[in-house]
C-alpha positions in Angstrom: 0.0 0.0 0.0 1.3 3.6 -1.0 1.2 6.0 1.0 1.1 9.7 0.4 2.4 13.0 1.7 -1.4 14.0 2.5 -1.8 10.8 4.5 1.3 11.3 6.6 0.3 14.4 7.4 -3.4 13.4 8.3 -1.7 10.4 10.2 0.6 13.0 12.3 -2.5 15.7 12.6 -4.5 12.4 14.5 -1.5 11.6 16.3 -0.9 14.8 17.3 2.2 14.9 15.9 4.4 18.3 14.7 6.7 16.9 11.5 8.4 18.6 9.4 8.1 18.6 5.6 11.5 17.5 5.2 10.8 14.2 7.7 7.5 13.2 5.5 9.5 11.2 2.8 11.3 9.3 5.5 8.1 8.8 7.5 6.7 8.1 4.3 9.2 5.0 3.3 8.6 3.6 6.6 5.1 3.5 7.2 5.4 2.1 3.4 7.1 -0.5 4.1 5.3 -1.6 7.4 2.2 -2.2 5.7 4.1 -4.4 3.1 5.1 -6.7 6.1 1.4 -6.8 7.2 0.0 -7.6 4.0 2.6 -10.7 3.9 0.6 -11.5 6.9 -2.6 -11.6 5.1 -1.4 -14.5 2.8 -0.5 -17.1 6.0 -3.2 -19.4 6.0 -4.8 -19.0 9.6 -8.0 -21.1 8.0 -7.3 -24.1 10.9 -6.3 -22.1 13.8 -8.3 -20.8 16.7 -8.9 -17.3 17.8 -7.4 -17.2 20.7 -8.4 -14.8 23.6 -5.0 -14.6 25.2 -1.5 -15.4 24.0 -1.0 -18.2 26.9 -3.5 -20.3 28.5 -4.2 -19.1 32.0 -6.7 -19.9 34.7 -7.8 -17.7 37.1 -5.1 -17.4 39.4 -6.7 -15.3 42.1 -7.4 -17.0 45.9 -10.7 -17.4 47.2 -12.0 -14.7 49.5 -12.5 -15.6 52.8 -14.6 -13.7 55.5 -12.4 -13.1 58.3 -12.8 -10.6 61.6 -11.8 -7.2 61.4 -10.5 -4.9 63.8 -12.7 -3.1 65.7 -13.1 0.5 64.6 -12.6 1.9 68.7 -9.1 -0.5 68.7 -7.8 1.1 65.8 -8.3 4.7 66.4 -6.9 4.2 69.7 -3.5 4.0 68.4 -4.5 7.6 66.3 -2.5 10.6 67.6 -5.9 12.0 67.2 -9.5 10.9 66.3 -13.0 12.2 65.9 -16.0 9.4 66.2 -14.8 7.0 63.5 -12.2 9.0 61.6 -8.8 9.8 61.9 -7.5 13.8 62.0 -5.2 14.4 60.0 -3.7 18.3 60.0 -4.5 19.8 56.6 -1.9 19.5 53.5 -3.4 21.9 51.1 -3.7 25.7 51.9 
């Protein structure tokens, strides 16, 4: 596929990009070139392989939860240099 100055330049105005008219031919041959390779790809016969959701099979590899006691709210603010009901006070950080 050929690409042309005009599509670099829409390419590097979605991007976001600031190039330079003198780096366009290089971007040019490049971006050329990279859609050569992935048309190459288009002629491997993929007709007996599976989609495949993730490049290696994994399982879920996350424990179970378990319900366990927590600490009582009046425990932990006890070790609070200073508290208010339920919460801890914290001086301010922003002026």
């Amino acid at each position: 596929m050929a690409l042309t100055p005009a599509d670099i330049q829409r390419l590097a105005k979605l991007a976001r990009l600031e190039v330079s008219q003198d780096r366009i031919p290089a971007i040019q041959a490049d971006l050329s070139r990279i859609l050569e390779l992935f048309e190459l790809l288009t002629q491997v016969d993929t007709s007996n392989v599976e989609p495949l959701v993730h490049a290696i099979e994994i399982s879920d590899v996350l424990c179970p939860d378990h319900v366990v006691e927590s600490l009582r709210v009046q425990d932990v603010l006890s070790n609070a240099p200073s508290h208010d009901e339920s919460f801890f006070k914290v001086p301010p950080v922003l002026g």
